[in-house]
N, CA, C and O of each residue as an XYZ file, in Angstrom:
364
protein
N       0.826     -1.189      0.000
C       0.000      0.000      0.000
C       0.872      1.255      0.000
O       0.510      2.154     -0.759
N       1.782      1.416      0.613
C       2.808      2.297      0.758
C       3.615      2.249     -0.696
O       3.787      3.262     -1.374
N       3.966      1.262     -0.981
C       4.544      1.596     -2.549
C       3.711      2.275     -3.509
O       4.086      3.150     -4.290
N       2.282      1.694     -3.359
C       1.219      2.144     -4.270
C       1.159      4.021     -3.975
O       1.371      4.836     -4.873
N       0.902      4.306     -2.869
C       1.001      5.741     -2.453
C       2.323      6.797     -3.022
O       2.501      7.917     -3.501
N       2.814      5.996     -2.742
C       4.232      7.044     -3.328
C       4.703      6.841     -4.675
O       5.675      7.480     -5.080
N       4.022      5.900     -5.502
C       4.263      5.718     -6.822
C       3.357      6.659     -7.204
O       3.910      7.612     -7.753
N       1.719      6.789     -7.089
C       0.810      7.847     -7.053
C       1.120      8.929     -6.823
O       0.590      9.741     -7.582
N       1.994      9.484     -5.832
C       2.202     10.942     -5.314
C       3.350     11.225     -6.247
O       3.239     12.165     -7.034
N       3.979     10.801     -6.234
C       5.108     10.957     -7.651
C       4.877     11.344     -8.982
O       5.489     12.150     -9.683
N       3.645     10.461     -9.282
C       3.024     10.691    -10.604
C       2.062     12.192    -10.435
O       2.158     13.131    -11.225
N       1.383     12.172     -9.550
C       1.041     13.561     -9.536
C       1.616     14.715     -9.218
O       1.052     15.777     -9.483
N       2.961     14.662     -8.533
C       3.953     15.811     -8.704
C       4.490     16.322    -10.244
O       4.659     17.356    -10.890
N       4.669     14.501    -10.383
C       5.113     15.197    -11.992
C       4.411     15.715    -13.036
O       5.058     16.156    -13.986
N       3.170     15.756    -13.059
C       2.057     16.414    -13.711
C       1.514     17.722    -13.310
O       0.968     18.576    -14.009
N       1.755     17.714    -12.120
C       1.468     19.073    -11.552
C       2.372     20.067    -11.945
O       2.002     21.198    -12.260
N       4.012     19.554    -11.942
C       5.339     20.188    -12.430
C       5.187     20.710    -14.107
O       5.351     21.853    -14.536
N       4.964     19.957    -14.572
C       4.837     19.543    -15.791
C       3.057     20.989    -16.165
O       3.151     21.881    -17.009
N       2.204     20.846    -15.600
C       1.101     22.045    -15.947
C       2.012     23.669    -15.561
O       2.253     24.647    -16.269
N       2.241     23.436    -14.516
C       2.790     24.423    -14.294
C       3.844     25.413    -15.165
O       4.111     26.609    -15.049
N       4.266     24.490    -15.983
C       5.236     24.646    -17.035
C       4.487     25.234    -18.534
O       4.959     25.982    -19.390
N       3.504     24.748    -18.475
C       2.790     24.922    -19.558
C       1.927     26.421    -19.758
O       0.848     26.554    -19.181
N       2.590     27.731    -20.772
C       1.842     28.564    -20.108
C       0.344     28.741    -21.200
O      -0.422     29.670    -20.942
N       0.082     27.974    -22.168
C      -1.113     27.685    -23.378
C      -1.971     27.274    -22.573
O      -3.079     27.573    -23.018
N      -2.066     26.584    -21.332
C      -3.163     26.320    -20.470
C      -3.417     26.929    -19.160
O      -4.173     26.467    -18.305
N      -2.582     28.224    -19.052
C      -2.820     28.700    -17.802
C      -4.279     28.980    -17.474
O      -4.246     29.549    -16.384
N      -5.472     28.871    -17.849
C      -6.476     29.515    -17.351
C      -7.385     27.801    -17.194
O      -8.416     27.835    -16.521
N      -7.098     26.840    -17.621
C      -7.144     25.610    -17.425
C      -6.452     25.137    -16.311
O      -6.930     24.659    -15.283
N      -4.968     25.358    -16.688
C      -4.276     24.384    -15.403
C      -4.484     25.427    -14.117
O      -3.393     25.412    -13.546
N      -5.101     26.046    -13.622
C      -5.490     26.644    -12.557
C      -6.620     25.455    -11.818
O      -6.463     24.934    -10.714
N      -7.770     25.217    -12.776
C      -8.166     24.660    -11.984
C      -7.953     23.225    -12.305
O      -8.934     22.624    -11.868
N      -7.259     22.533    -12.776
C      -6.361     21.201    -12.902
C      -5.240     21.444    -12.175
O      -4.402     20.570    -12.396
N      -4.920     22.159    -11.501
C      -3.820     22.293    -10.516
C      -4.385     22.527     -9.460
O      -3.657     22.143     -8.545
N      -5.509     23.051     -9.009
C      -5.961     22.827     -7.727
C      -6.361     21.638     -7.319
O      -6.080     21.283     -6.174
N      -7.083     20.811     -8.170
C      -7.577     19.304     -8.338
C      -6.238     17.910     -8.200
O      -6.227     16.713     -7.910
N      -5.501     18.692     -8.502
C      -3.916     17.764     -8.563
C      -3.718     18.233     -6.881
O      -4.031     17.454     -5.980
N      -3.304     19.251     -6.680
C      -3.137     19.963     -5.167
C      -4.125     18.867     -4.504
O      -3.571     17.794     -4.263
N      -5.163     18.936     -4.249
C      -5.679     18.369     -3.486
C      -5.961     16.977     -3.344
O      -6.454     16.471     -2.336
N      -5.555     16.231     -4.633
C      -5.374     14.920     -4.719
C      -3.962     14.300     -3.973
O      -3.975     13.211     -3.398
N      -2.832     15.099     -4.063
C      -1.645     15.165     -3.622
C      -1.900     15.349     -2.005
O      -1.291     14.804     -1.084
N      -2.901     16.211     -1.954
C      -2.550     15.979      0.153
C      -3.786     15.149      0.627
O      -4.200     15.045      1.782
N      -4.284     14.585     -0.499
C      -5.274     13.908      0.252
C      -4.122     12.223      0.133
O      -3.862     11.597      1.160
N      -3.705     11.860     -0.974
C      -2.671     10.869     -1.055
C      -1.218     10.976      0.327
O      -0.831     10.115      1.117
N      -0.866     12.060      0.161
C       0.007     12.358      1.535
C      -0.068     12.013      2.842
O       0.812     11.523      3.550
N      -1.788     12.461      3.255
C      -2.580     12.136      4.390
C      -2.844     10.415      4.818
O      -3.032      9.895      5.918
N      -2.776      9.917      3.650
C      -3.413      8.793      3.505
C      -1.808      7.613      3.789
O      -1.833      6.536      4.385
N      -0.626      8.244      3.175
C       0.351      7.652      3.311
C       1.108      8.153      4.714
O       2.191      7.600      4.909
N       0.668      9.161      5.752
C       0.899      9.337      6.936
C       0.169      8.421      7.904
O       0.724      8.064      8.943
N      -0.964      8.063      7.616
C      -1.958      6.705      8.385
C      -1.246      5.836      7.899
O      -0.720      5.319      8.884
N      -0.738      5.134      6.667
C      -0.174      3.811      6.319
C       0.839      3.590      7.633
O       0.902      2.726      8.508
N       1.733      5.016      7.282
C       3.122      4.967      8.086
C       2.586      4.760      9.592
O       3.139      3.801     10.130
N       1.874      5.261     10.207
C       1.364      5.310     11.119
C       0.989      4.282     11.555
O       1.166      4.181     12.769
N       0.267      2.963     10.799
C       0.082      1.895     11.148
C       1.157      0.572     11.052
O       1.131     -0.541     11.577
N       2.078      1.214     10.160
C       3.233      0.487     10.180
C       4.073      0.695     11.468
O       4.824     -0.201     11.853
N       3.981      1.609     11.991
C       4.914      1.747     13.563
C       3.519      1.721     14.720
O       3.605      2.434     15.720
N       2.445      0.986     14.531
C       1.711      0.587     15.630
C       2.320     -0.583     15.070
O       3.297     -0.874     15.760
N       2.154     -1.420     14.067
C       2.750     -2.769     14.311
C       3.836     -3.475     14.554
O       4.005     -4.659     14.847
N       4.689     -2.410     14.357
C       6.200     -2.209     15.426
C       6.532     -2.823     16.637
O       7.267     -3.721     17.047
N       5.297     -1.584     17.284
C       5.399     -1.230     18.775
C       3.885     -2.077     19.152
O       3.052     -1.612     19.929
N       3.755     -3.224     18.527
C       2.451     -3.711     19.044
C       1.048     -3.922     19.629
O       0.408     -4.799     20.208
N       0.854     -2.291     19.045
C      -0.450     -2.059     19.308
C      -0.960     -2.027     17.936
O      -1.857     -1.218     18.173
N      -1.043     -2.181     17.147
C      -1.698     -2.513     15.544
C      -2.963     -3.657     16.279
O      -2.950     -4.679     16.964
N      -4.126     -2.627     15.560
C      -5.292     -3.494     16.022
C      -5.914     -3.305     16.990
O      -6.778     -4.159     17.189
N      -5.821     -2.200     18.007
C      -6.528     -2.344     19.102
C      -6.729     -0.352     18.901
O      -6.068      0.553     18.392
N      -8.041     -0.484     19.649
C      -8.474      1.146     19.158
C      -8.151      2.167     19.860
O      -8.650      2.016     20.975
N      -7.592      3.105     19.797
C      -6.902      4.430     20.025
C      -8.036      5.059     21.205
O      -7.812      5.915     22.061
N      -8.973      4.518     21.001
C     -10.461      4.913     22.136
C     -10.509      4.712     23.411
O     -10.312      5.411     24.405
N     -10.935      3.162     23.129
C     -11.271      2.601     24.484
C     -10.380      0.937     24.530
O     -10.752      0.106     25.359
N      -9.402      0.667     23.715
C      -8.340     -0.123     23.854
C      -8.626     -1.226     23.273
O      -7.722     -1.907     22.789
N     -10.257     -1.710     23.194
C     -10.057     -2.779     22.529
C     -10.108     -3.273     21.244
O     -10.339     -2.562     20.266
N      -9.897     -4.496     21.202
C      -9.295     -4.868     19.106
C     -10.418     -4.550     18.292
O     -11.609     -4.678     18.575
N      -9.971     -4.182     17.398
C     -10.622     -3.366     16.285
C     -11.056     -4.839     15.439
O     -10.410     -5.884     15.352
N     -12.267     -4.520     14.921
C     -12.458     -5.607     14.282
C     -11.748     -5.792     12.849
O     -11.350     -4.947     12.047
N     -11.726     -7.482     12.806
C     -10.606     -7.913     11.702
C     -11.678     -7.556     10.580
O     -10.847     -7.471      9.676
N     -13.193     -7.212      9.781
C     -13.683     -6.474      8.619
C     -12.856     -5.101      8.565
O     -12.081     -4.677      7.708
N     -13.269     -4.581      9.719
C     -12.588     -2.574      9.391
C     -11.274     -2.808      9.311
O     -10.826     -2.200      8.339
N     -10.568     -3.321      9.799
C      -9.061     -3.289      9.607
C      -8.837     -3.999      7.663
O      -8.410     -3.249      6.786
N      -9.176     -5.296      7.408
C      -8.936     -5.660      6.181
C      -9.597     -4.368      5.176
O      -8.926     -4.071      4.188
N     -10.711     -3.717      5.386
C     -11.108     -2.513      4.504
C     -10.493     -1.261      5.045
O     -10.514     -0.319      4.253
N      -9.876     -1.002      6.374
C      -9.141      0.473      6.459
C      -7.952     -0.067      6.997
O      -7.954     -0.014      8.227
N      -6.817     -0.629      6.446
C      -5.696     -1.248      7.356
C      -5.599     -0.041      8.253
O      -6.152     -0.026      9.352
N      -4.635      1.348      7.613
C      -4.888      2.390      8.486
C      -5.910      2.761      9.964
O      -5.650      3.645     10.781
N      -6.837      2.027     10.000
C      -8.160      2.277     10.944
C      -7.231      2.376     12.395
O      -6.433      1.480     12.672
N      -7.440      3.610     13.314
C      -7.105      3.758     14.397
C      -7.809      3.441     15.719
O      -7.415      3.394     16.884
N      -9.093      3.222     15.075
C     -10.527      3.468     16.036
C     -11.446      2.816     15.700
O     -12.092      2.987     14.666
N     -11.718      1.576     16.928
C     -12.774      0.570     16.024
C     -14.031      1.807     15.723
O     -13.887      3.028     15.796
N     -15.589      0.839     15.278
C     -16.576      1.268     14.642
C     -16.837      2.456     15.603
O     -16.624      3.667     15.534
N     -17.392      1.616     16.540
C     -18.228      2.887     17.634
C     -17.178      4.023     17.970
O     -17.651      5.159     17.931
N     -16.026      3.934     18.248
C     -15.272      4.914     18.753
C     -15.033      5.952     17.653
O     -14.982      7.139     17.978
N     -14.875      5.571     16.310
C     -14.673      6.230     15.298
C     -16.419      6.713     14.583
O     -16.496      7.390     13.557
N     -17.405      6.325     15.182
C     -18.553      7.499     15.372
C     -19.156      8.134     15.902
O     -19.927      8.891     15.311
């Protein structure tokens, strides 16, 4: 998942680099550069939870909820590995 993220964030730097460069679309890449911008920190965000869950499973708390301590269920974790907070605590 982490490779996948930073292969993604890469590719959208370089496109973002790359509009920016381009000045035949400046009134375009404005708002294709805000849309890249925000795809980029939403991918960023997303690879700070990966990392994040990679050093709970370190330090051996991977799996248990940031709430009220206990294990997060094995559905939310296989669909949010990232997940910090089982169901109820995380609504």
């Amino acid at each position: 998942m982490l490779d996948d993220l930073d292969r993604s964030i890469a590719i959208l730097r370089g496109e973002h680099s790359a509009r920016e460069n381009c000045p035949a679309d400046a009134g375009a890449g404005l708002t294709d550069g805000d849309r890249v911008e925000a795809a980029l920190e939403s991918l960023e965000a997303h690879r700070g939870a990966v990392v994040a869950a990679l050093e709970r499973v370190a330090s051996g708390t991977y799996g248990r909820c940031a709430g009220c301590g206990r294990p997060i269920a094995e559905g939310r974790l296989e669909a949010r590995p990232d997940a910090t907070r089982c169901i109820a605590c995380a609504s």
